[in-house]
N, C-alpha and C positions, 0 to 999 in steps of 0.2 A: 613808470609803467604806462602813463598816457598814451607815452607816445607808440607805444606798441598795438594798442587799441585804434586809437586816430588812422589808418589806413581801413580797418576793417569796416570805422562807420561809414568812409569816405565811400568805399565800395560797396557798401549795402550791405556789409555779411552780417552786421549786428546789425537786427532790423529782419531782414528778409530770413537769414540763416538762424541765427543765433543770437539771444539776449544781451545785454553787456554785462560783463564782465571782466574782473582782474588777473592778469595773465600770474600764474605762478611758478610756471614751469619751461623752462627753456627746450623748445623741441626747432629741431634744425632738417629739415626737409632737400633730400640731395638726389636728381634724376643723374645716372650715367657717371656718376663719381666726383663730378665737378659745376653741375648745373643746378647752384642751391634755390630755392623755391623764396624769394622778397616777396610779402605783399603788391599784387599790381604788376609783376612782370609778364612778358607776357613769354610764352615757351608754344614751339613749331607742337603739333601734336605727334610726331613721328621721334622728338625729343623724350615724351613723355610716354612712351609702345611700354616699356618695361617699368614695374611697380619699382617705386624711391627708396630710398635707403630713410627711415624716420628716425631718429635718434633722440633721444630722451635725457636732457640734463639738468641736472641742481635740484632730482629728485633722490631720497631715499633710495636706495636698491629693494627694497620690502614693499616698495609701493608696488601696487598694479597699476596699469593704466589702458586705457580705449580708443584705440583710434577709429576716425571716421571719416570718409574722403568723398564730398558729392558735390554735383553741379545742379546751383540752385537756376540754372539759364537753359533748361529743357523743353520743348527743343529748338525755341529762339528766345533772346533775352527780352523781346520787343511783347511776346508771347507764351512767358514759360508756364507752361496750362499742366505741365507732367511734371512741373516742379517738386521735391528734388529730385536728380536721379542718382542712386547711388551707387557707387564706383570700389568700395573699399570698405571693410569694417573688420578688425586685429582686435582680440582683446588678451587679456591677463598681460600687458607686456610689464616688463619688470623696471624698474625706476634704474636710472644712468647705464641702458643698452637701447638697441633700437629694435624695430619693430620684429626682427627675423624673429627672436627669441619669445613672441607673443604666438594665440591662437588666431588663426584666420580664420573668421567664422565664415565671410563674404569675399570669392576673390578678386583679385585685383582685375578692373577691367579697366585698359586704357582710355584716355578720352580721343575723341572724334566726335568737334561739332560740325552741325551740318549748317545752320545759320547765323553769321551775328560772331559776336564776340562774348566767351562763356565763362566765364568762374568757374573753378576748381579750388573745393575748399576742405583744407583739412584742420579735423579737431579731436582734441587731446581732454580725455576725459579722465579721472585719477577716481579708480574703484575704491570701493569702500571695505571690499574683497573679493575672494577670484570666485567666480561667478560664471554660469553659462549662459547665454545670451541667444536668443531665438534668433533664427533667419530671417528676414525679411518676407514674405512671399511674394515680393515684388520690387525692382529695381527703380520702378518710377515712381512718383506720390511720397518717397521715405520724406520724414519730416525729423531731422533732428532734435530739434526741442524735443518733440514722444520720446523717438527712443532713447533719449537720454533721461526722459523721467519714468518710462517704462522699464528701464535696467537701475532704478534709484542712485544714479549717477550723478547728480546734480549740474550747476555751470562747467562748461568747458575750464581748463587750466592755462589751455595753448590752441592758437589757431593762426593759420598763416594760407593763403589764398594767391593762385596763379591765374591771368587769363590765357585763353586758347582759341584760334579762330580754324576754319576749316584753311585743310595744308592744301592747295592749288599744284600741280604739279610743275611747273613754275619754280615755286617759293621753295620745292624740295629738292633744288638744284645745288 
């Protein structure tokens, strides 16, 4: 299980994003049917216009679970002062399907950075039961850690993180 950690210290998500933690739960992260989400890759923004396919495995089917998708590099990595901004928030999804079958509380907005090179970070939270969960009033400032102890959710389960840089038109040849 190290080893599934070891990329998110390397990239600051535990630390900046999120505490550490031991992964428990296999979630596999997939843009456009074939473009699966590795720690550290890096994906065109125009790759990522439509919300991923999350899928949920080596859980109960009973379980609920939380997903949460934000860029802690708002709105430069060099200067993230609007740190996080969030992108994405699904809850009640059900152990071994993916996210369609959850509630969107937050919807999906795709990323587009304007400076720098940005993380995009999704995390997998495992309710403790199904639950409604406030909206944010705000897309910048979200701070993970809160609202995962503000919805008594404890450590993350699963997290796995992309970077993205601004698409040139150029580079969307």
């Amino acid at each position: 299980m190290a080893r599934l950690v070891e990329p998110l210290i390397v990239g600051k998500v535990i630390g900046e994003v999120l505490d550490s933690f031991s992964p428990s739960v296999k979630m596999t992260v997939t843009y456009n049917s074939n473009n699966q989400v590795f720690n550290g890759h890096e994906f065109f923004p125009s790759t990522v216009a439509l919300p991923p396919k999350v899928e949920i495995q080596g859980a109960e089917l009973r379980s609920l679970f939380t997903l949460v998708m934000t860029d802690p590099d708002v709105p430069g990595p060099s200067d993230p002062y609007l740190r996080e901004h969030l992108h994405w928030i699904v809850t009640d999804i059900p152990g071994t399907t993916n996210a369609t079958f959850g509630r969107e509380v937050v919807g999906y907005e795709n990323p587009r950075p304007s400076i720098g090179i940005h993380r995009f970070v999704f995390v997998l939270f495992k309710q403790k039961r199904r639950q409604l969960v406030d909206k944010p009033s705000s897309r910048d400032h979200f701070n993970t850690r809160q609202f995962a102890e503000d919805n008594d959710l404890g450590l993350p389960v699963a997290a796995v993180y992309f970077n993205a840089q601004r698409e040139t038109a150029a580079r969307r040849r």
